[in-house]
C-alpha positions as YAML, in Angstrom:
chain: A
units: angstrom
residues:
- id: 1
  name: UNK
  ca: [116.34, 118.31, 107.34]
- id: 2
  name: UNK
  ca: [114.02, 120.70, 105.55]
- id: 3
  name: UNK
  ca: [110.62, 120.70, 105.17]
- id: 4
  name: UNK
  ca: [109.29, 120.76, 101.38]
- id: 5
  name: UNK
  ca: [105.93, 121.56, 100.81]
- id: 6
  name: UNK
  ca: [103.90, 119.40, 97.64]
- id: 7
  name: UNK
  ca: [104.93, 122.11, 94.86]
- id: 8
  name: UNK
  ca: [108.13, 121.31, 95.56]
- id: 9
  name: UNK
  ca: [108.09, 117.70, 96.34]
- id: 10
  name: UNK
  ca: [106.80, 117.34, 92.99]
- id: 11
  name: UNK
  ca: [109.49, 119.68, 91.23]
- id: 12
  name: UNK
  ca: [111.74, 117.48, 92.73]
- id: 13
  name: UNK
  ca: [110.12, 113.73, 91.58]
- id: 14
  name: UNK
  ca: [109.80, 115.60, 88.18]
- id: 15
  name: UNK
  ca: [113.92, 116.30, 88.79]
- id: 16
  name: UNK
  ca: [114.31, 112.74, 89.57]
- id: 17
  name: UNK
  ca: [112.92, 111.23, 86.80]
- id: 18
  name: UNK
  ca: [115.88, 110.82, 84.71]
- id: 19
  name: UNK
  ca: [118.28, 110.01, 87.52]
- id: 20
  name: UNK
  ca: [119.78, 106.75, 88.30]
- id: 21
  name: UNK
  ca: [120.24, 105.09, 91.35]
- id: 22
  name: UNK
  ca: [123.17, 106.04, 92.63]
- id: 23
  name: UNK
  ca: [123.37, 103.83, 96.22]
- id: 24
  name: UNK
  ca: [122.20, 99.86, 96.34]
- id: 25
  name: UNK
  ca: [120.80, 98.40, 99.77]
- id: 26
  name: UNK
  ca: [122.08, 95.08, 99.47]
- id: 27
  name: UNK
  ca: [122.49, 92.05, 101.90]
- id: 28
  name: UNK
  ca: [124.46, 93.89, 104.52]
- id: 29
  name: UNK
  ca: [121.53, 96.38, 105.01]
- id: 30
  name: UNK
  ca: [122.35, 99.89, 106.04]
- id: 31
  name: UNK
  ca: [126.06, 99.98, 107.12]
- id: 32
  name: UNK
  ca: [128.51, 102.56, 107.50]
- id: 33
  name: UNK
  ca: [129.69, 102.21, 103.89]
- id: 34
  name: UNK
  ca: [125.68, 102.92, 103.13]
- id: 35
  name: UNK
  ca: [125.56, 106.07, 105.31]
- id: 36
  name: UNK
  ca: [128.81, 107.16, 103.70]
- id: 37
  name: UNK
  ca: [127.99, 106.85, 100.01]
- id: 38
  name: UNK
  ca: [124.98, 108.67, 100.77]
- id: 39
  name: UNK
  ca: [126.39, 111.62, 102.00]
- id: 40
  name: UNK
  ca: [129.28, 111.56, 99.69]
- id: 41
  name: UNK
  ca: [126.38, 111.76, 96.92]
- id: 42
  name: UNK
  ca: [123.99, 113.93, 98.26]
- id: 43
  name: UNK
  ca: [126.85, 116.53, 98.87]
- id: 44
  name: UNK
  ca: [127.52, 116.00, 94.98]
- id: 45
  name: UNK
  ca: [124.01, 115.96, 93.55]
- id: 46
  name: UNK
  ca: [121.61, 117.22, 96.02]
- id: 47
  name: UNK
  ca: [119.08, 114.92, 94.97]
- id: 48
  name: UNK
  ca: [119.85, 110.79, 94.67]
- id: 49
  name: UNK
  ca: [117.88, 107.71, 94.42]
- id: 50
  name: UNK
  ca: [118.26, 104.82, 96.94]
- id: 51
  name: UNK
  ca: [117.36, 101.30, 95.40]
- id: 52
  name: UNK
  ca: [116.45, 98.31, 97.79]
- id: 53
  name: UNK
  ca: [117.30, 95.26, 96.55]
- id: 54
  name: UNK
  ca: [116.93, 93.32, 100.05]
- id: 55
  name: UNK
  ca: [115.20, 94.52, 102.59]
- id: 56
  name: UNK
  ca: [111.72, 95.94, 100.88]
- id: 57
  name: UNK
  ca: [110.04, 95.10, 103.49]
- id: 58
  name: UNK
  ca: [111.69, 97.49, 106.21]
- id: 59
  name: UNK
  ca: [112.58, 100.06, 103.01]
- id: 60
  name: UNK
  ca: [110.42, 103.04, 104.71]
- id: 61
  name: UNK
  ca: [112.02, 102.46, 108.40]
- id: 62
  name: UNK
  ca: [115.69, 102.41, 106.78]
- id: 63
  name: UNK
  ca: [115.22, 105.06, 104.67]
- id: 64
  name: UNK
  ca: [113.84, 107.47, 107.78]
- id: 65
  name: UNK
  ca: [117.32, 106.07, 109.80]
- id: 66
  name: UNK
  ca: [119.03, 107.47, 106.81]
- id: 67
  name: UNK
  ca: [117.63, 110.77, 106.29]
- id: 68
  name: UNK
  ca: [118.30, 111.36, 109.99]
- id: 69
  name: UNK
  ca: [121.51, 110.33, 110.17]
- id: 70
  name: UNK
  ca: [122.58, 112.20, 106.59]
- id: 71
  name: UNK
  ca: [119.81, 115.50, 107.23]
- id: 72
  name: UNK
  ca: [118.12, 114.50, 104.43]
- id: 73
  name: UNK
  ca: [114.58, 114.81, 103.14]
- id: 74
  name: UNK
  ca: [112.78, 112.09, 102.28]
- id: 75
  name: UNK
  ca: [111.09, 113.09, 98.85]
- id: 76
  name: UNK
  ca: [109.47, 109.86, 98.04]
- id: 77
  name: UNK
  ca: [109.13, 106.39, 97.60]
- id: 78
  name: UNK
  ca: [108.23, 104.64, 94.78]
- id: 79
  name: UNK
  ca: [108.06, 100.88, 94.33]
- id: 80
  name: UNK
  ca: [111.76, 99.62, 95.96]
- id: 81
  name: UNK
  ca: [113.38, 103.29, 94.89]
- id: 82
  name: UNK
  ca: [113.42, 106.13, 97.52]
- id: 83
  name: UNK
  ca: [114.54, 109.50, 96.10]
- id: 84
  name: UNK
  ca: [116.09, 111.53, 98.90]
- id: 85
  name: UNK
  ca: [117.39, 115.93, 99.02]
- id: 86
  name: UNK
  ca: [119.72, 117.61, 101.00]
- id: 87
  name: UNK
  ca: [119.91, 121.47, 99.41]
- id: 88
  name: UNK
  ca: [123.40, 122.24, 98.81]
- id: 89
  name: UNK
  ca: [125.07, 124.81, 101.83]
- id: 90
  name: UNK
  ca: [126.11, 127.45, 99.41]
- id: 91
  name: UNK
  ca: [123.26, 128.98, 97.61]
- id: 92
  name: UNK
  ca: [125.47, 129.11, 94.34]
- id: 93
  name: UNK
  ca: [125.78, 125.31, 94.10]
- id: 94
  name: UNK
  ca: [121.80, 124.88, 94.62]
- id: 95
  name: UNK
  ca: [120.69, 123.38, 91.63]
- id: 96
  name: UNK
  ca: [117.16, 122.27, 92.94]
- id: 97
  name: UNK
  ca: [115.30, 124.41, 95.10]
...
């Protein structure tokens, strides 16, 4: 997990704008399939939205468990949407940061 510093935390929000969720949080909460979907994306985009459709009330606490267990950084959250980065291994397929 990297630290970003508020330049680039809002580089990345501005980034996020236009982007659409790409993984639900449904009835079955954070499972395996979750974790999964979120790496498969982040390895694909770098930079994802997470939309809580159950479970708003526990949204910050399951979005840390998934950071840590996908090194991600936790950009923000905004109403029931977290956006989340992971910066790409190779430097040629950084698109962000």
């Amino acid at each position: 997990m990297i630290e970003i510093n508020s330049k680039e935390r809002k580089l990345l929000e501005k980034a996020a704008h236009d982007i659409q969720p790409v993984v639900i949080v449904g009835g079955a909460g954070v499972t395996d399939g979750v974790i999964q979907m979120v790496e498969t994306s982040l390895a694909a985009h770098e930079l994802i939205k997470i939309k809580y459709n159950e479970y708003k009330d526990e949204k910050i606490e399951l979005t840390d468990e998934i950071c840590q267990k996908c090194d991600a950084t936790l950009v923000r959250i905004i109403g029931n949407v977290a956006i989340l980065f992971r910066q790409a291994e190779k430097e040629e397929d950084r698109k962000y940061l």
